[in-house]
C-alpha atoms as one frame of an Amber mdcrd trajectory, in Angstrom:
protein
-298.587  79.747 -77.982-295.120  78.807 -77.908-292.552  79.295 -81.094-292.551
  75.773 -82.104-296.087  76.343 -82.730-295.914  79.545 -84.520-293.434  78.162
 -86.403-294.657  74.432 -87.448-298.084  75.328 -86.887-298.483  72.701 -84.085
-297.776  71.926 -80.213-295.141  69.404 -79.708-293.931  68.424 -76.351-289.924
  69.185 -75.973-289.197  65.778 -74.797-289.900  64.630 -78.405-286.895  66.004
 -79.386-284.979  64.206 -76.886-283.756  60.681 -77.161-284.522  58.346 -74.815
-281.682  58.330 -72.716-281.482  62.754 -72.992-284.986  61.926 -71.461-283.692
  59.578 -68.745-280.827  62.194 -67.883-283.036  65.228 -67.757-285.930  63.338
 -65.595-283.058  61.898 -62.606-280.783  65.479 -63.082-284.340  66.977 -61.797
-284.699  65.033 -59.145-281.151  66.534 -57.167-280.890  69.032 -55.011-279.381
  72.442 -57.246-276.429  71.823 -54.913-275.960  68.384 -56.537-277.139  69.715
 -59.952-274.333  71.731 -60.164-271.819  69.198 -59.021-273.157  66.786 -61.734
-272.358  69.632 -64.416-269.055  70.180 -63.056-268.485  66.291 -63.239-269.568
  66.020 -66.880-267.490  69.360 -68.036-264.317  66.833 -66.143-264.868  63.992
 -67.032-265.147  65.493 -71.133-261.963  67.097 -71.049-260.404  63.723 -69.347
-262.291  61.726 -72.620-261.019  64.804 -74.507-257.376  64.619 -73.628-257.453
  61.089 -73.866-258.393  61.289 -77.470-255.662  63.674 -78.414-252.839  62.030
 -76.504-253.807  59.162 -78.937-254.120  60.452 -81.900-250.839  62.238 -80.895
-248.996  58.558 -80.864-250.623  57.385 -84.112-249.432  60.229 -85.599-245.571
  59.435 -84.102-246.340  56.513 -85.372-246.507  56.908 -88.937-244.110  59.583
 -89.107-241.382  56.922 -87.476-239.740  54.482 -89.743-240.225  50.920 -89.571
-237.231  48.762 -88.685
């Protein structure tokens, strides 16, 4: 019995909870090699922080923005 079912009382498969593409990512992750599983993690944790940074640097210049003076 697992504790989704002692909890709610009935058996619901985990990929419920997943969207559609969560499911997509999960079924072709599990298809690599661990070697290339843990390059793929490694990629994502990158390419975050690049999306990351990106995000700040830009709220960085709207914020110089409205603190500058308009000719």
């Amino acid at each position: 019995i697992s504790p989704a079912e002692l909890m709610f009382g009935k058996q619901e498969n985990a990929n419920s909870w997943l969207s559609d593409n969560q499911q997509k990512l999960l079924e072709l992750f599990n298809q690599l090699p661990a070697s290339e599983q843990t390059r793929m993690l490694d990629l994502f944790e990158i390419r975050l922080k690049e999306i990351d940074e990106y995000v700040e640097q830009y709220l960085r210049s709207r914020q110089h923005k409205k603190d500058t003076p308009s000719s």
